[in-house]
C-alpha positions as CSV (number, residue, x, y, z in Angstrom):
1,X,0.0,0.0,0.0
2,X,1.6,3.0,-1.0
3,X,1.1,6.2,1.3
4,X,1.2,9.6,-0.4
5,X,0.4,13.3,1.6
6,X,-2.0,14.2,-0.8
7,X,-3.7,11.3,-0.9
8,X,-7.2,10.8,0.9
9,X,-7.9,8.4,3.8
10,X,-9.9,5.9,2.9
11,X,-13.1,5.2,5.6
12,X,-11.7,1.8,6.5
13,X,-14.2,0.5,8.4
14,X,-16.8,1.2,5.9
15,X,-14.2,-0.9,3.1
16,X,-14.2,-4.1,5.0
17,X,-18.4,-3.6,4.9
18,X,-18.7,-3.0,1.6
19,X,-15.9,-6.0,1.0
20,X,-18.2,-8.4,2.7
21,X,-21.5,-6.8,1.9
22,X,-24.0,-9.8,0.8
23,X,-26.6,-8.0,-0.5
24,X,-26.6,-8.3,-4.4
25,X,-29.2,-5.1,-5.0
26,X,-26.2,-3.0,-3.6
27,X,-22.5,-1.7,-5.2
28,X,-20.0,0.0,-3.2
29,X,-18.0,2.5,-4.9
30,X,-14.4,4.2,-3.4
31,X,-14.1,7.9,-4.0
32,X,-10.9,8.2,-5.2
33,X,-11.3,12.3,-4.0
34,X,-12.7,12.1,-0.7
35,X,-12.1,8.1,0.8
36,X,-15.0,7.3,1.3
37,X,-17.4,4.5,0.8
38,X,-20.5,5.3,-1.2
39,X,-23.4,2.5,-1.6
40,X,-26.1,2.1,-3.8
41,X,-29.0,0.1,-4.3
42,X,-32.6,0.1,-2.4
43,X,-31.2,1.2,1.2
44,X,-28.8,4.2,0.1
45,X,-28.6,6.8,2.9
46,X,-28.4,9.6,-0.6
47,X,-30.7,9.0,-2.9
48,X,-28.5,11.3,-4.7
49,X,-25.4,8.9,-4.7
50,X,-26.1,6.8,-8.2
51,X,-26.4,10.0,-9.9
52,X,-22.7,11.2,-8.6
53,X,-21.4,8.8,-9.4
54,X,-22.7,8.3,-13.1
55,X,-21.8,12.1,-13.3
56,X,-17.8,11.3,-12.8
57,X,-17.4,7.8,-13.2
58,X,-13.6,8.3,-13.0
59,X,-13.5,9.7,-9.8
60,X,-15.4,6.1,-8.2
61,X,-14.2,2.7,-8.0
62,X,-16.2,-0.2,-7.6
63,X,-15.8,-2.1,-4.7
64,X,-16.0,-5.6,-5.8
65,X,-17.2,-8.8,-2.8
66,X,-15.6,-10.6,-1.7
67,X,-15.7,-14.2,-4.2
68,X,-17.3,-16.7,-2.1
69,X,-14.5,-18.9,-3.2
70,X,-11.5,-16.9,-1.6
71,X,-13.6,-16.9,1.9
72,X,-13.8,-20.5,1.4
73,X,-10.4,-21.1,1.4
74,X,-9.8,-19.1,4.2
75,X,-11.7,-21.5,6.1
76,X,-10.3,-24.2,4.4
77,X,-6.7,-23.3,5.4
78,X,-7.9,-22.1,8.5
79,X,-8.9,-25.6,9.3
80,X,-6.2,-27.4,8.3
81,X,-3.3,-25.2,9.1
82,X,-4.6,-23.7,12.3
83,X,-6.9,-25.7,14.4
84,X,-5.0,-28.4,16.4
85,X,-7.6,-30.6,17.6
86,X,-8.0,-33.1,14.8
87,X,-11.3,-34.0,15.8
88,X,-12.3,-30.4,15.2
89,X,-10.5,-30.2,11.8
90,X,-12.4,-33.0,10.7
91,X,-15.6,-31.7,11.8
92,X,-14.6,-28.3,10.3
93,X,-13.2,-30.0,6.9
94,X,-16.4,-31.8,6.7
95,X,-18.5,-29.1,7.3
96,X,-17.2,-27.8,4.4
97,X,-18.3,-30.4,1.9
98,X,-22.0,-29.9,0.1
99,X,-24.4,-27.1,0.2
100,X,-24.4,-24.4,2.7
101,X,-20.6,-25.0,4.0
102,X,-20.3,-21.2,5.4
103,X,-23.3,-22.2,7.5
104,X,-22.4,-25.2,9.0
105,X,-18.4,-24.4,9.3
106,X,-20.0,-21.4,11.6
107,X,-22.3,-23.8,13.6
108,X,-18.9,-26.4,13.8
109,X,-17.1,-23.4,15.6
110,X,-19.9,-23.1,18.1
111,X,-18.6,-26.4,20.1
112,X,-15.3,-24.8,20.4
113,X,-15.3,-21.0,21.7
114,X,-11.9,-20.3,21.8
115,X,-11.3,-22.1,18.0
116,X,-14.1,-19.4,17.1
117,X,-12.5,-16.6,18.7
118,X,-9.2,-17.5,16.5
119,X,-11.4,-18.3,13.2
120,X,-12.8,-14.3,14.1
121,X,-9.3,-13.3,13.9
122,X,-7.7,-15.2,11.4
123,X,-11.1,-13.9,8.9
124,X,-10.4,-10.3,10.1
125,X,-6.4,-10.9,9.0
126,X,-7.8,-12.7,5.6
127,X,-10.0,-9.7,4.8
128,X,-7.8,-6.7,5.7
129,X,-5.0,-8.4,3.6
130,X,-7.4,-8.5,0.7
131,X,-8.1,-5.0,1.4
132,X,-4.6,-4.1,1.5
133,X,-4.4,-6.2,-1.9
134,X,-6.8,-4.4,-3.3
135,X,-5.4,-0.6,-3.0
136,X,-2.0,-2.0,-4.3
137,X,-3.4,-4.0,-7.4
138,X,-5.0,-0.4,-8.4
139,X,-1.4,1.4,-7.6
140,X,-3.9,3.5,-5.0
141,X,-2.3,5.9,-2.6
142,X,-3.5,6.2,0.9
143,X,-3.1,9.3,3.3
144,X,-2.7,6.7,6.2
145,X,-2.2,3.2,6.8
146,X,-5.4,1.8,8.1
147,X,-5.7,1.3,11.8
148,X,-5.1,-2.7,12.0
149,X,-1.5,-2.1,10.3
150,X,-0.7,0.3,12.7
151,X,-1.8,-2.1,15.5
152,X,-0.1,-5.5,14.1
C-alpha cells in the first residue's frame, strides 16, 4: 500500500463492509477524492449517490465482494493449518463439503469458543490483507495506513 500526503484516507471501516456486503441489490463505490465509501441500491442513505457517481465515473471505484470462493479457502486453510484438535479439523473440513458450507463451518465453531474466537481473527487478517491487496493491485495511494497495520 503505498502512502502519499496528498492522498485521501480511505473510511476503513466502511471498506471491510462494503468487501463483505452480501446484498446483491447493492454496489459499493471508493471515492478516489474524498475516501470514502459510497453505496447504492434500495437502502442508500443519498438518494443522490447513483447520480454522482454516473456524473464522474472516473473519480469512483467499484468495490468488488468478496468471491465466495477466496472466503472459502480461508476457512479451508484455517482448518487445516490452524486448528490443532483433529477431531475439530475434521468436523470443520467436513462441514465444508455440500451445500451451505459457510453455515455449517459457523455452527462447527460453536462447540469450540476459543477455535471461534481464532477463526474471528484469522477472517479479520484474511480480509484486511485482501483489502490491502486491493489498494495496491489499483497502484492506490492512501493518506494513512489503516488502523489494523498500525496495531499488528
Amino acid at each position: 500500500m503505498r502512502l502519499a500526503a496528498d492522498a485521501p484516507t480511505p473510511d476503513w471501516d466502511s471498506f471491510e463492509f462494503a468487501f463483505e456486503c452480501a446484498d446483491l441489490e447493492s454496489r459499493s463505490y471508493y471515492d478516489t477524492v474524498t475516501g470514502e465509501v459510497c453505496v447504492t441500491g434500495p437502502f442508500e442513505d443519498d438518494p443522490g449517490e447513483r447520480e454522482r457517481i454516473d456524473a464522474d465515473p472516473q473519480r469512483y471505484l467499484e468495490i468488488d465482494r468478496l468471491p465466495s470462493h477466496e472466503q472459502y479457502q480461508w476457512m479451508a486453510r484455517f482448518a487445516t493449518e490452524e486448528v490443532g484438535d483433529v477431531l475439530l479439523r475434521e468436523r470443520l473440513l467436513r462441514a465444508l463439503e455440500g451445500r451451505g458450507p459457510f453455515r455449517r463451518f459457523k455452527d462447527a465453531l460453536l462447540s469450540a469458543p476459543q477455535e471461534r474466537e481464532r477463526w474471528f481473527a484469522y477472517h479479520a487478517r484474511a480480509l484486511r490483507r485482501a483489502i490491502e491487496q486491493w489498494f495496491a493491485a489499483r497502484d492506490l495511494p492512501v493518506r494513512a495506513a489503516p488502523p489494523w497495520a498500525r496495531r499488528d
